[in-house]
N, C-alpha and C positions, 0 to 999 in steps of 0.2 A: 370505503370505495364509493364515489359518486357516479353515478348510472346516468348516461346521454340519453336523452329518449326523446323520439321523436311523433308526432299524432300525423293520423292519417285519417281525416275526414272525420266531421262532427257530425253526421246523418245520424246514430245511432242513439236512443234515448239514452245510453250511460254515457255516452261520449262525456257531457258535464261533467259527472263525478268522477271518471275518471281522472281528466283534467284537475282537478281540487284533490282529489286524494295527493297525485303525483305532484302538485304546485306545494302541498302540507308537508310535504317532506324536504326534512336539510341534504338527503344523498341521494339528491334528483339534479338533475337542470334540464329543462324541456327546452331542445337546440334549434327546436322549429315545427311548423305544423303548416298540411298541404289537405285541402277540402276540391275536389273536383267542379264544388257547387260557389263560386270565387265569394258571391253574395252571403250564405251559410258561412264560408269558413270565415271571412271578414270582421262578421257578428261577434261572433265567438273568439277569436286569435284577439280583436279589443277588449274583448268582454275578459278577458283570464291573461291581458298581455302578453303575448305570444307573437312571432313575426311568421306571418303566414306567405311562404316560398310559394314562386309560380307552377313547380313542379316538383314531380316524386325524382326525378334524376338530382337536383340540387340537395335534400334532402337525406339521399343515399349518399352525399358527396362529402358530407357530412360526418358521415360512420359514426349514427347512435349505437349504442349498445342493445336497443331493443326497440321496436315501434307497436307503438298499440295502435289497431285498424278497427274502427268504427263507420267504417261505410257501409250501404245499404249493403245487402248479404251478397245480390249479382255481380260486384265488383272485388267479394275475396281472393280468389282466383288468381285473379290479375295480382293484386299488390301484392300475394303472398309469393307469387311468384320471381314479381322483381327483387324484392328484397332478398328470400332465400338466395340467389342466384349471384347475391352481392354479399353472401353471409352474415347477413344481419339477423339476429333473433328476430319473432314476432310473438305477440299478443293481439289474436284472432276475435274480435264478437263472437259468441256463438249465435244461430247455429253456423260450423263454419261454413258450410256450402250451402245455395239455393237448394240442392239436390243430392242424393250420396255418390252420383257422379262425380259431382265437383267436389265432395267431401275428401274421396278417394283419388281424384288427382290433387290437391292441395296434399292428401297423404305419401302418396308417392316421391310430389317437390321436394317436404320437410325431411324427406329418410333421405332421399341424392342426395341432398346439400348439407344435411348433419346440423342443420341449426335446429337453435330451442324453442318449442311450441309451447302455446297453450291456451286456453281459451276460457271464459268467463262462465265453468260451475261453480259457483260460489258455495253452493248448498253443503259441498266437503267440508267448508271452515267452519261452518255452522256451528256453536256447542252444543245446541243441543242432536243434532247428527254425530258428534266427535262422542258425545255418552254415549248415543243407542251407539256405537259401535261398539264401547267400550262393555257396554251389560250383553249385549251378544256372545263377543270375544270371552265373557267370563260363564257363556253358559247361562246365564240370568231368564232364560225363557225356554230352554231347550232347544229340540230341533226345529228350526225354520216354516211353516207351511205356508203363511202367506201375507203380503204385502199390499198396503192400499198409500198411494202417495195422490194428493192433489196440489200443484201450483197452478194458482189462478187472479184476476183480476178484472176489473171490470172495465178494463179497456173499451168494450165495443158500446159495451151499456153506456159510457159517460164520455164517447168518441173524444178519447185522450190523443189520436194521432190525427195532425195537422199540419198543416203547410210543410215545412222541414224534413217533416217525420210522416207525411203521408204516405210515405213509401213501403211502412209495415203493412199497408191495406192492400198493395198491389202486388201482383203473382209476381209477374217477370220481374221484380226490383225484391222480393222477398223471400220464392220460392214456396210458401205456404203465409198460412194464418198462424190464430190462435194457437191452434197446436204444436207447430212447427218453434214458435218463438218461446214459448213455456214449457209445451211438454219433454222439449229437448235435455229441459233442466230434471224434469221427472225422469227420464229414460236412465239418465247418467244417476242420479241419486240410485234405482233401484240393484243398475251394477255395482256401484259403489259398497249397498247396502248389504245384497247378498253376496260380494266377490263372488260371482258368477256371470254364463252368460245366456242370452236370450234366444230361445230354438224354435217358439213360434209364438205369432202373432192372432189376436183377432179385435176388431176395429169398428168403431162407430166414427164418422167426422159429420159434423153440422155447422150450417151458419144461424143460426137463431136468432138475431138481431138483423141479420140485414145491413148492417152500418156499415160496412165495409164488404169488398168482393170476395173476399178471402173467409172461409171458415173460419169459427170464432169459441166453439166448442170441438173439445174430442175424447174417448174414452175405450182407453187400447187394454184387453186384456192379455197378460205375458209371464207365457211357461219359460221358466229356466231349468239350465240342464240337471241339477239336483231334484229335481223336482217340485222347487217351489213356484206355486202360482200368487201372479202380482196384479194390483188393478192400479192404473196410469190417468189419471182426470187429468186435463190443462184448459185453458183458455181465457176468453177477455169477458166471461159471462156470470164473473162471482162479485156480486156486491159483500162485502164482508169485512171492513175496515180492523177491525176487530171482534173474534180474538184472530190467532192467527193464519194467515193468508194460504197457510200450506200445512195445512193436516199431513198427517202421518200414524198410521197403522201396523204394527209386525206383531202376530201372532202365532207363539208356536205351542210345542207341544206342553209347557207346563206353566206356560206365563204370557203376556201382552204386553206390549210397548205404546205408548201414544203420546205423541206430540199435542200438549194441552194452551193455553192462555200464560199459565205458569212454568212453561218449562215441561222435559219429560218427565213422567210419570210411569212407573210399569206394576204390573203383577204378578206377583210371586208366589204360585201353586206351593212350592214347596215353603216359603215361610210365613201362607196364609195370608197376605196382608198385602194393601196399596204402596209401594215406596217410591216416596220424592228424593232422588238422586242430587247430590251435590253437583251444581253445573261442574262443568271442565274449561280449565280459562284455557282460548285458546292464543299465540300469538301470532298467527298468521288469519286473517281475518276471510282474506278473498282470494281470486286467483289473481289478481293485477303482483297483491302485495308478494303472492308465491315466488311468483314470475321475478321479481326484484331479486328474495331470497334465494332464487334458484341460481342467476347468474354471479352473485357475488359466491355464493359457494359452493360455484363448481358440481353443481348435481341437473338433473334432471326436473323439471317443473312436475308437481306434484300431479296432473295432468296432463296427459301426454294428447297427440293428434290420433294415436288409434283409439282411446277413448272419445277425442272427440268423433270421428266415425262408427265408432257402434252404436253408442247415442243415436244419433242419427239415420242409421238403419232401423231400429224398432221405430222410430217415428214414421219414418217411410214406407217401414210394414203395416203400420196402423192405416197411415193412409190408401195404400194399395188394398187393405182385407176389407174396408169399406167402400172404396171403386168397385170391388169386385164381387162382394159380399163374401169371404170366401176365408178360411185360418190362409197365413202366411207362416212357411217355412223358412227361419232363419240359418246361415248368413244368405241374404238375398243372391243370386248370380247377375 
């Protein structure tokens, strides 16, 4: 089966790889591509040959089988709306909304129109996430007590966003910072990790750099309903090339888990000893590639749009328990 796919606006720092991922495949044909910013999209639709259409109505006229949206975050909304409404699948940037306003009406469109969502947690395909699920699921640590994840980078330290891309620095074209743009990928990892959900929040957010207007550090701590407690670091304030970018932590009652330089590693109370786990090869790598697998076989993207809004509610909790100083009660009203 070859999959029509259309791009909607290269604002987005993966918008590139996106593009090359889907250009690398033989059961692709990208049928055209529409940038709001005519100058941006022109770059890029010569840069990756592509015919860049004056509008999203030609585009829709079209009928891809699925569009990936990589415009700044204030313009989800909109295009997710068109398209649902034309039942066309999407693939969303996360995070999807400015706000979990806009989160929860983009959730609302997707369930009226019954098309297939989903949006860019990568962190699931992971293998080394795909094992610790697996040493979990076998009991390899006992029960659960607590979570430490950080995704980070040094964005603000090494002001990676400019001209095209200076839009991640700005509220109203972003909805947040540092936080908003990584720790979203934390918030989803920790439901992912615990299959469970989040019932309160408590929050620090900082700009520490100054490089941008937008917060650039944040560090949410988050009770779930089993009782396990989890700690959430993101932001653009980690110099740390290696080792890797995104520690990870699960601690429970008879063993450890930790995401090392070499892959997971955990420990095993009951069989005394350090064990380096044979990776797990995974085949679906990202969410773009799910999204593909999803529509040729008739299933659901491994990611759905309510995940993508709970996500996004624990971020907006964080952010709200540090406006206010105060724990936040989850699901927000």
């Amino acid at each position: 089966m070859r999959l029509r796919v259309g791009i909607v606006s290269f604002a987005h720092v993966h918008a590139p790889g996106h593009v090359e991922l889907l250009k690398g495949r033989g059961d692709v044909e990208l049928i055209g591509a529409f940038d709001n910013n005519r100058d941006r999209g022109l770059y890029y639709a010569n840069r990756y040959g592509l015919e860049l259409l004056p509008s999203i109505d030609l585009l829709i006229r079209r009928r891809p089988d699925f569009v990936v949206i990589d415009s700044e975050t204030v313009m989800h909304l909109e295009y997710v709306k068109m398209f649902a409404e034309n039942s066309i699948n999407v693939f969303c940037e996360k995070p999807i909304g400015s706000n979990i306003q806009m989160a929860r009406e983009i959730k609302n469109i997707v369930e009226k129109h019954g098309i297939l969502f989903t949006t860019g947690f990568n962190s699931r395909f992971n293998q080394d996430v795909v094992k610790l699920k697996e040493i979990l699921a076998e009991g390899g640590i006992g029960d659960l007590y607590m979570v430490r994840v950080r995704i980070a980078h040094s964005a603000a330290i090494d002001r990676w966003f400019k001209e095209w891309t200076l839009w991640f620095g700005v509220r109203e074209l972003a909805g947040g910072g540092g936080l908003l743009d990584l720790g979203i990928h934390a918030a989803d990892l920790l439901r992912y990790i615990l299959n469970d959900e989040a019932t309160e929040v408590s929050g620090v957010v900082t700009n520490l750099t100054k490089t941008y207007e937008v917060d650039d550090f944040g560090v949410g701590i988050v009770s779930f309903s089993k009782g396990t407690l989890s700690i959430l670091e993101s932001g653009w304030v980690q110099v740390a090339e290696n080792p890797s970018l995104s520690p990870l932590e699960v601690y429970g009652s008879s063993g450890t888990i930790l995401r090392t330089p070499i892959g997971i590693v955990y420990y095993s109370r009951d069989r005394k000893a350090w064990i380096k786990p044979s990776p797990t090869q995974v085949t679906i790598r990202n969410a773009l590639e799910d999204m593909m697998d999803s529509i040729k076989m008739g299933r659901k993207p491994t990611i759905t749009v309510d995940d993508a809004v709970k996500a996004q509610e624990i971020i907006e909790a964080v952010y709200l328990s540090s406006k206010e100083k105060r724990a936040v009660k989850l699901p927000l009203q």
